[in-house]
C-alpha positions in Angstrom: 58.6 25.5 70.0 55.2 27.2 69.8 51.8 25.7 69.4 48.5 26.1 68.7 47.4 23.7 70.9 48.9 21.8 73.6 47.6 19.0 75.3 48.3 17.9 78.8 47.9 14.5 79.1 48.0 11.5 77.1 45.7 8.7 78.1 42.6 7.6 76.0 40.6 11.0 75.8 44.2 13.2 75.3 44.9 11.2 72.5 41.5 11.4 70.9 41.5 14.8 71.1 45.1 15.3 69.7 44.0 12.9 66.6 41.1 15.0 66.0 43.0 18.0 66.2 45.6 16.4 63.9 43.2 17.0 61.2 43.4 20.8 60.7 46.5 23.3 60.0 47.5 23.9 63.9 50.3 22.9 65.4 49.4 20.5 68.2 51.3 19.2 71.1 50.8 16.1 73.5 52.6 17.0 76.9 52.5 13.3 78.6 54.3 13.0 82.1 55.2 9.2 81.7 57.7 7.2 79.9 54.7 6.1 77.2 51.3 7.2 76.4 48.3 5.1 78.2 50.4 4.8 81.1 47.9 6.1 83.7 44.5 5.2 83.9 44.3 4.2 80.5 46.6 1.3 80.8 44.1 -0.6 83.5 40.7 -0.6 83.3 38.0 -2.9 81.8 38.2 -2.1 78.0 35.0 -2.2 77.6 32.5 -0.6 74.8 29.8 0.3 77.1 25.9 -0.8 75.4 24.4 3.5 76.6 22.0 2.1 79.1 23.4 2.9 82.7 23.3 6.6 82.3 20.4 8.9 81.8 21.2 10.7 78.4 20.6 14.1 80.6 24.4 13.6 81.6 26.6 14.2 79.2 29.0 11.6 80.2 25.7 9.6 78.7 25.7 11.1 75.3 29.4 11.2 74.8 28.7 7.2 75.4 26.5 6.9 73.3 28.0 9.1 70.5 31.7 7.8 71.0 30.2 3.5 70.5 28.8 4.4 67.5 32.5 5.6 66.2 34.3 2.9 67.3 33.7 0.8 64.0 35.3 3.7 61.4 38.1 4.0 64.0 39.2 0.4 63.8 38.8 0.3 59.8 41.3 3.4 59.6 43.4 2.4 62.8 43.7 -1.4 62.9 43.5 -1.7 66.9 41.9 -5.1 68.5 38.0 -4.4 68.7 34.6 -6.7 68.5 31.0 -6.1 69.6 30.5 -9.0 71.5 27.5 -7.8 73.5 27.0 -6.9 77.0 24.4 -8.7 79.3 23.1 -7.5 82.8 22.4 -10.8 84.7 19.4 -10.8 87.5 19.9 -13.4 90.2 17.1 -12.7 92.0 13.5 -11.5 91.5 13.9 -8.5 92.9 16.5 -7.4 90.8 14.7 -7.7 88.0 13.1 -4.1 88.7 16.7 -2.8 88.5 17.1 -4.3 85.0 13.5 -3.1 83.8 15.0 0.4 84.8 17.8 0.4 82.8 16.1 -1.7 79.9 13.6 1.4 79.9 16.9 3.9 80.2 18.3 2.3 76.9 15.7 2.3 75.2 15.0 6.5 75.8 18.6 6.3 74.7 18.1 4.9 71.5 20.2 2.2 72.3 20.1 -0.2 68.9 18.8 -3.8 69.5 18.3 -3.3 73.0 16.5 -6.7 74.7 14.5 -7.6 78.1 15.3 -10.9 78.5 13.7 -14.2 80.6 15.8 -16.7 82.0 15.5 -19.3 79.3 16.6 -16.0 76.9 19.4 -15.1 78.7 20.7 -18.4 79.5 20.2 -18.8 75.5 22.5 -16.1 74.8 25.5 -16.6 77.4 25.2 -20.8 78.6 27.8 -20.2 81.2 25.8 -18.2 83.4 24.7 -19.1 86.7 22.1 -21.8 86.9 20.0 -19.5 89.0 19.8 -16.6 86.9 16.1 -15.1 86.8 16.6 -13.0 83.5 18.4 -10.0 82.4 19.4 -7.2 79.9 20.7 -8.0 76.1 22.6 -5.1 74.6 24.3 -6.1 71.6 26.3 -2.9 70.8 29.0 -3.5 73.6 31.7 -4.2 73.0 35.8 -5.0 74.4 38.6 -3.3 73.4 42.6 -3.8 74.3 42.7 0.6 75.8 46.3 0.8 75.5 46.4 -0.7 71.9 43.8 1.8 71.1 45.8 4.6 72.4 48.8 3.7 70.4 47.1 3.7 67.3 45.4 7.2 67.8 48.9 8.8 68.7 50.4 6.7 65.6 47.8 8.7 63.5 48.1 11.8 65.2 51.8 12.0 65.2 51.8 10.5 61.1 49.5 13.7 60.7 52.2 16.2 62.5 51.4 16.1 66.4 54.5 16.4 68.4 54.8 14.5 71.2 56.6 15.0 74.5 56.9 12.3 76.9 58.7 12.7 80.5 57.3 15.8 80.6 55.4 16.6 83.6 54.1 20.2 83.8 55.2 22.1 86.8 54.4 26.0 86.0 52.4 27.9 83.0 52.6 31.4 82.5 50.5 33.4 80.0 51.7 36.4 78.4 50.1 37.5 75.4 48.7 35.2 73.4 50.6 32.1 74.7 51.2 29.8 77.6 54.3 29.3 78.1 54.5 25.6 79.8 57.9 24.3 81.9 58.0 20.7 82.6 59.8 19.7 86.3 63.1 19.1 83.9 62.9 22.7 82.2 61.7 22.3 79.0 59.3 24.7 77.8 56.8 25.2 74.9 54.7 28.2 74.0 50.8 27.7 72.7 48.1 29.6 72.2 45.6 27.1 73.8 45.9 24.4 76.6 44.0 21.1 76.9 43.8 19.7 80.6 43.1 16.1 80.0 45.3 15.0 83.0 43.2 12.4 84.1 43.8 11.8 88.2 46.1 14.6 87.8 43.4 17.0 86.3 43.1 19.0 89.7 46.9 19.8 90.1 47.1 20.9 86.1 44.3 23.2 86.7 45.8 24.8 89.6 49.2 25.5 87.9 47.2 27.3 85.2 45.3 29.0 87.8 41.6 27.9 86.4 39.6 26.5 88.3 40.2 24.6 91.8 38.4 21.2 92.3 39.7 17.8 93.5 39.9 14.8 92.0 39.9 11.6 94.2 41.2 8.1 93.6 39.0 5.3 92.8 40.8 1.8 92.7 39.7 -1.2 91.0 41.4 -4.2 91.4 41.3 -7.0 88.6 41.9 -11.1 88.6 43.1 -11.7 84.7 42.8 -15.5 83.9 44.5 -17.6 81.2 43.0 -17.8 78.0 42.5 -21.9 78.5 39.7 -20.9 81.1 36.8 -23.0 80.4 35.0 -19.6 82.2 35.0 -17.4 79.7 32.0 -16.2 78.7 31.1 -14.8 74.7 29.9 -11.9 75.9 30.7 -9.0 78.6 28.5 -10.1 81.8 27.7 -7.6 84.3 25.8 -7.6 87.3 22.9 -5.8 88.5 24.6 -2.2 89.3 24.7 -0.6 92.2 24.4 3.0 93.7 28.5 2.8 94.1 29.8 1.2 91.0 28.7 -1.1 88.0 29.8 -4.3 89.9 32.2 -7.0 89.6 32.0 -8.3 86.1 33.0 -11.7 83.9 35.0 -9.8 80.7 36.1 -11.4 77.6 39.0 -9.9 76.4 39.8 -9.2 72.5 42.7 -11.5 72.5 40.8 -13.9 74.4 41.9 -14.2 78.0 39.0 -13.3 80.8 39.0 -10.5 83.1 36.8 -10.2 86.3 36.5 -7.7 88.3 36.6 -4.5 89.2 36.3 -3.5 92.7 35.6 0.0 94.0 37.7 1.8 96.7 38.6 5.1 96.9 42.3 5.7 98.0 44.4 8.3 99.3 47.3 7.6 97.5 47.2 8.1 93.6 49.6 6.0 93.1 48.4 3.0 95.0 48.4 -0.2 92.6 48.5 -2.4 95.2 46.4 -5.2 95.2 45.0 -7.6 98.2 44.3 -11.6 99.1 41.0 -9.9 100.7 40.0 -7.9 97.5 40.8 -10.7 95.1 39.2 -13.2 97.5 36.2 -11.1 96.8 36.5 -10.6 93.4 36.5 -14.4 92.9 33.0 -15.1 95.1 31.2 -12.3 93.1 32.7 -13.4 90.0 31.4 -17.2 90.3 27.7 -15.7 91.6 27.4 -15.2 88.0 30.1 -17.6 86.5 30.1 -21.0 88.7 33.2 -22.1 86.2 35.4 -19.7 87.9 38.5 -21.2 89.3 41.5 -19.6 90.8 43.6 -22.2 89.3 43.2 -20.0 85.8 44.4 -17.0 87.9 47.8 -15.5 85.9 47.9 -12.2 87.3 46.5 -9.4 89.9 46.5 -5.6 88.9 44.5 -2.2 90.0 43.7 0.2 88.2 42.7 3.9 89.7 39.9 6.1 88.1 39.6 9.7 88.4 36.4 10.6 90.1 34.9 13.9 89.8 31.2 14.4 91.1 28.5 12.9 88.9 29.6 13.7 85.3 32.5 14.4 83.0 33.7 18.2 83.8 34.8 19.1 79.9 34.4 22.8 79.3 36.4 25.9 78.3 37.9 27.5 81.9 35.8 30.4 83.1 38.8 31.9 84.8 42.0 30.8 82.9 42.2 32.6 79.4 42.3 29.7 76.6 42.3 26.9 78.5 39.9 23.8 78.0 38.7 21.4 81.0 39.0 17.6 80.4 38.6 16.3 83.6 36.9 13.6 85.5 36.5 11.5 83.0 36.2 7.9 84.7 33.6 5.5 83.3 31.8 5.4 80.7 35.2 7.6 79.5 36.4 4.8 77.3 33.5 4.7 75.2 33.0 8.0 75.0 36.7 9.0 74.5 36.0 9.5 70.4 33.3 11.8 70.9 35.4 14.2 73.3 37.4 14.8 70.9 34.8 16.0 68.6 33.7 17.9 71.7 36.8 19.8 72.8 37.2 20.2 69.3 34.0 22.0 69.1 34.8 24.2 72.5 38.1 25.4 70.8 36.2 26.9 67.7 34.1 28.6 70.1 36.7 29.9 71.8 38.3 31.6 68.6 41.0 28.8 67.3 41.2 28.5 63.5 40.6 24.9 62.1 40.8 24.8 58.2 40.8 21.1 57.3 44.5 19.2 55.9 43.9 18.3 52.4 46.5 15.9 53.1 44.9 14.2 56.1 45.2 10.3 56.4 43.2 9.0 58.9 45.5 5.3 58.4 47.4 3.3 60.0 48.7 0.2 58.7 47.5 -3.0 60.0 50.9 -5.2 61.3 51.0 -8.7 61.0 51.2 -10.9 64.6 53.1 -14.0 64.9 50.0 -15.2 66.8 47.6 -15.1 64.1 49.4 -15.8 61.1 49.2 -19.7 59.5 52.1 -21.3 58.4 52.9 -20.3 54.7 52.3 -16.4 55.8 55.0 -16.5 58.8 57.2 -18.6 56.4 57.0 -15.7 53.8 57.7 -13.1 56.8 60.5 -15.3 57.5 61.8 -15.3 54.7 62.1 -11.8 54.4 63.3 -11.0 58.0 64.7 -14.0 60.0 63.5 -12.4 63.5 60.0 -13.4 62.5 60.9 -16.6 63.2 62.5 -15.9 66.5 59.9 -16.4 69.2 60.6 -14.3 72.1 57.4 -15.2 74.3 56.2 -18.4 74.0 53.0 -17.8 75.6 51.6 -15.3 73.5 53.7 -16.1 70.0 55.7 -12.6 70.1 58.4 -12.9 67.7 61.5 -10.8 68.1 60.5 -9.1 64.6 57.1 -7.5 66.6 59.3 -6.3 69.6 62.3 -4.3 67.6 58.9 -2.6 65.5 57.8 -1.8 69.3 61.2 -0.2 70.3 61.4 1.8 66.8 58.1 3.0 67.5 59.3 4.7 70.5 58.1 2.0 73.3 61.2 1.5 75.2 60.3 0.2 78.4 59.4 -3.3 79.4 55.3 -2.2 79.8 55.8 -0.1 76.5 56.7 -3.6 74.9 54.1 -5.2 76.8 51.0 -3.2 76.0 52.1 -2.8 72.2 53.2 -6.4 71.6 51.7 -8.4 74.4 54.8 -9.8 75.4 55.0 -10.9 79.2 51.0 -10.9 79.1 50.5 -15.0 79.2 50.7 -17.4 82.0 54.3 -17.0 82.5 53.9 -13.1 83.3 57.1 -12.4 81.3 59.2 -14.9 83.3 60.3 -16.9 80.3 61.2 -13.7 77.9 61.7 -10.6 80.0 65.4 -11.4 80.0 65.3 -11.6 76.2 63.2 -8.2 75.9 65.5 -6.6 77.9 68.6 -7.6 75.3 66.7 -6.3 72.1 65.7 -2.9 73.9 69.3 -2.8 75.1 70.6 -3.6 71.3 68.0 -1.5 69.6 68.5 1.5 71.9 71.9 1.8 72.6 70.6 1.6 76.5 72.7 -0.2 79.2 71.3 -2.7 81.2 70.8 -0.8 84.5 68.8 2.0 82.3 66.0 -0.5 81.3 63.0 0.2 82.9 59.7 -1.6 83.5 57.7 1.9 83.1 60.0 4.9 83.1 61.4 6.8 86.0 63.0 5.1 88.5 61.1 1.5 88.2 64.7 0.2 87.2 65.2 -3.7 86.0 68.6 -4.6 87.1 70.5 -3.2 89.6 74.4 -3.6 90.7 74.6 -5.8 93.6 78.2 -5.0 95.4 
């Protein structure tokens, strides 16, 4: 069990940098504390492709942006992960705020941002009809783009593990030692691995890993975000991501399409105590909703399905990615909260570039493949193609959620895969994710795990540990 390089953490940037790391003749670990990968802050946040205008390129959480949307179209030819540049606009609903757009109109454009547009009201209304009547003008970037995160993460670890990246799940760090050249690393249930270099990309956990390594001591603190999701027969969906006018605080409340074509809005921005407060409130939503139909009058709370909060990791002004200036071998990932999506490709590339610095051999696979096969969905497949799948495989024509077309052929692929809980199913198949929230096929779900995993019923989980399904009642 030794390693070249291990990395702690496996949300969006830890599985970047293990797929860029897959590339070369190391042996590379993941060392993820949850059930499933993008199972922390990964698994709820906007998934959006940020358009590299609201942040001065002097941060580097601004050029990592920048850098990172311009990989995202290679990535989703080799990876086959839900992606489209749909645009971002900034909306100004007053005069005044036009100022704040010209700023970060100005800002794109000494970032080089491609196609980058000052729009007039007539313009803007042009571009997105559903906006407020009493929009003024506003901010065209047609890079941006949306993005399912937890599909994207999937992929990337599918690649990296194709490419010989171990992966350990349930296995939250508790002690590293280093003796020699190695760390030796004991999760909290005693397994231990030995590498040569360690990776904190812990996410709100970042502070904690750093301490057990004894590198550097900072805190991390708990943003939340709270989110309405609304059902895909919304007639308040806009074509494009719409944002408001930022603030000193936070990027707004925003109007999101998603890939698959439900509508987010949100989120808000509340630092917690607790980092692991999901909870959401009537007050929070309440306000989500007003914001939400400044911008979008169509908004109704009839097309509300579902709540959910997401927490980012909040660190000072910028990302904090740098080799430790008092643990030996040890790389710092931390703080990365928006735009950390975006820039998540180009971190990789970054720590990758840190770890040659730092004396790590990287001689290129020959054998590399940088593929992962693109799997058919029920959902977007026309008659003759599912009757072929059919055909060949009578699940296919088994449909397990009715509200999102999952057949029960997608969901045993998801348990082979490795995603054994209820969310793991969720976030590869999008299975429970319609207006029924999983009330209709949960039950079913829960059989196929069970019969694909030789699990009893009371072991099923909704996200690993103890979030148990079913329990005995005597």
């Amino acid at each position: 069990m030794e390693f070249d390089a291990a990395i702690i953490g496996c949300g969006v940037s830890g599985a970047n940098i293990a797929r860029r790391l897959s590339a070369y003749n190391i042996k590379t670990a993941i060392l993820e504390k949850a059930a499933d990968v993008s199972f922390g802050t990964s698994k709820a946040n906007s998934g959006i492709i940020h358009g590299g205008f609201h942040h001065n390129k002097k941060h580097l959480k601004a050029r990592l942006e920048i850098q990172g949307s311009l990989m995202f179209d290679q990535l989703r030819r080799e990876l086959n992960f839900p992606f489209r540049r749909c645009g971002i606009i900034v909306a100004a609903l007053h005069e005044e705020e036009m100022k704040a757009v010209e700023h970060l109109y100005m800002q794109g454009v000494e970032n080089d941002v491609i196609g980058i547009e000052l729009c007039s009201r007539s313009r803007i209304l042009e571009l997105e009809p559903k906006l407020s009547s009493d929009v003024v003008g506003g901010l065209y970037a047609p890079g941006g783009g949306i993005i399912e995160p937890y599909r994207f993460v999937f992929a990337l670890v599918e690649s990296a593990l194709k490419n010989g990246v171990q992966l350990f799940t349930n296995f939250k760090v508790n002690e590293a030692k280093r003796s020699g050249n190695f760390w030796t690393i004991r999760a909290e249930d005693g397994r231990e691995i030995k590498s040569r270099y360690a990776i904190n990309a812990a996410g709100l956990f970042a502070d904690e890993v750093s301490k057990i390594f004894g590198a550097e001591e900072f805190t991390i603190s708990a943003r939340k975000g709270e989110y309405f999701l609304l059902d895909r027969l919304t007639k308040a969906c806009p074509s494009k991501v719409v944002f408001p006018v930022p603030t000193s605080v936070s990027k707004g409340m925003l109007v999101i399409p998603t890939v698959e074509g439900t509508a987010l809005v949100g989120p808000t921005a509340d630092a917690v105590d607790d980092k692991n407060d999901f909870s959401t409130t009537s007050q929070r939503l309440e306000q989500i909703l007003v914001s939400g139909k400044t911008m979008i009058p169509s908004l109704s709370q009839n097309d509300v399905i579902t709540s959910f909060a997401g927490l980012r990791p909040c660190l000072g002004e910028d990302f904090y990615i740098e080799a430790s200036a008092k643990a030996p071998a040890f790389v710092q990932a931390a703080g990365i909260q928006s735009p950390g999506l975006t820039a998540s490709p180009a971190i990789g590339e970054y720590v990758k570039n840190i770890l040659l610095e730092m004396g790590l051999v990287l001689t290129e696979k020959p054998q590399w493949d940088p593929y992962v096969e693109d799997r058919p969905c029920a959902r977007e497949l026309n008659f003759n193609q599912l009757d072929n799948l059919i055909a060949k495989d009578s699940k296919w024509g088994n449909i397990v959620c009715r509200c999102e077309n999952i057949s029960e052929a997608e969901i045993v692929e998801a348990v082979k895969l490795g995603h054994t809980t209820l969310d793991g199913v969720k976030y590869f198949t999008r299975a429970q994710m319609g207006r029924c929230q999983g009330g209709f096929c949960t039950y079913k779900i829960i059989k196929i795990i069970m019969r694909e995993t030789g699990l009893s019923w009371d072991e099923i989980t909704k996200h690993g540990g103890k979030s148990h399904v079913l329990e005995a009642v005597l």
